[in-house]
C-alpha positions in Angstrom: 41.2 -14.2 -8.5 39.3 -10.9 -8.4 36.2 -12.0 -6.8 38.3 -13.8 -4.3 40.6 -10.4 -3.1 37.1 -8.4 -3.1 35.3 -11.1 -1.0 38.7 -11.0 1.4 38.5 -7.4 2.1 34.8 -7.7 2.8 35.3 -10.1 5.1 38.0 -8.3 7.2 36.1 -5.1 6.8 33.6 -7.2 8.9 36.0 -8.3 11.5 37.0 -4.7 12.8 35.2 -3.5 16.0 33.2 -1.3 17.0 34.3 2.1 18.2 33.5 2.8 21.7 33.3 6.5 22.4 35.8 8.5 24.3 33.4 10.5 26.4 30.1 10.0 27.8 26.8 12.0 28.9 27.2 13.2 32.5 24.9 15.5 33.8 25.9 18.1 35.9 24.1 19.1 38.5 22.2 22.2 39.3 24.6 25.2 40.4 22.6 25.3 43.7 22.8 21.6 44.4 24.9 21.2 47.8 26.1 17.7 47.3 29.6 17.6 45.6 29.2 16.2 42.0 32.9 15.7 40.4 33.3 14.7 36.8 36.3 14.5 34.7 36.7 16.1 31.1 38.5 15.0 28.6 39.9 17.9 26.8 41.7 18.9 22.8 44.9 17.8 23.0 44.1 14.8 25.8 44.5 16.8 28.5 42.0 16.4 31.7 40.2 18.5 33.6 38.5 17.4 37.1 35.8 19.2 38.1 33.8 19.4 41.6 31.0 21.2 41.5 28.8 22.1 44.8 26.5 25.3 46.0 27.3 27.7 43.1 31.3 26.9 43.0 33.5 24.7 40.9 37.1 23.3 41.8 38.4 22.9 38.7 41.8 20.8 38.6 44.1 20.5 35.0 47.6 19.3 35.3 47.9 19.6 39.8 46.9 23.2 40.1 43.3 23.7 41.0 41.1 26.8 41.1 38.4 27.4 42.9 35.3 28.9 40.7 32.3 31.0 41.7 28.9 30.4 39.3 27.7 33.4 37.2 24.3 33.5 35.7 24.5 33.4 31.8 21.4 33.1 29.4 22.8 30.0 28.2 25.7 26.8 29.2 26.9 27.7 32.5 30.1 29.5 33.9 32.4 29.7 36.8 35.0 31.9 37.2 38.0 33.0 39.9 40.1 36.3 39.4 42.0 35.3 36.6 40.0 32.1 34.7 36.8 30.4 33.9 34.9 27.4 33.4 32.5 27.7 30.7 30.5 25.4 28.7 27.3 24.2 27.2 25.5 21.1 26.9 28.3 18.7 26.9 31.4 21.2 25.7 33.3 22.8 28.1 36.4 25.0 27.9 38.8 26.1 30.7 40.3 29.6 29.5 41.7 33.0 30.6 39.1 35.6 32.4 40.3 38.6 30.7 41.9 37.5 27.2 39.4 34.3 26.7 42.7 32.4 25.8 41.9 28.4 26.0 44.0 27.0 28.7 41.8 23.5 27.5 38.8 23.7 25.5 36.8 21.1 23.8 36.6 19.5 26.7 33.8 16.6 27.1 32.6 14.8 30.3 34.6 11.4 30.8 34.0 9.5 33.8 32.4 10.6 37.5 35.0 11.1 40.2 32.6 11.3 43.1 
């Protein structure tokens, strides 16, 4: 009876599928690139942030309120900021958080699907 509940949950543990992951590698373009590139992020907490990015600026949309960003130079990731928030990131991590206090308004945020 042993062998039989151990052979059962072996075969059930090979019945479950595979995980697909929640977010993919997107690429974003090059800050100079003039063709709008949008890709949404999927962020902590599932929240989503769109992002078009085109000639050194970002329009960075969480939630119906959008801002519009302006590239900065860093030595490493990228970043776009407006008066009072930025868009920074690396690789494939970004976070969208306050200019002055670095507060996350969303962070963890990973590239999801292309919009455009």
């Amino acid at each position: 009876m042993k062998r039989l509940s151990i052979l059962a949950i072996l075969l059930l543990a090979g019945c479950t599928r595979d995980q697909q992951p929640l977010t993919t590698f997107i690429p974003r373009p090059a800050p100079d690139d003039p063709t709008p590139a949008g890709i949404a992020y999927l962020c902590d907490g599932r929240k989503e942030v769109s992002v078009v990015y085109a000639k050194n600026r970002a329009s960075v949309t969480m939630d119906g309120r959008t801002w519009r960003m302006e590239y900065q130079p860093t030595d490493g990731g990228f970043r776009y900021v407006d008066t009072a928030n930025e868009w920074v990131g690396r690789d494939e991590l970004a976070s969208l958080r306050e200019s002055g206090t670095a507060r996350p308004i969303a962070f963890n945020c990973r590239p999801l699907r292309r919009t455009t």
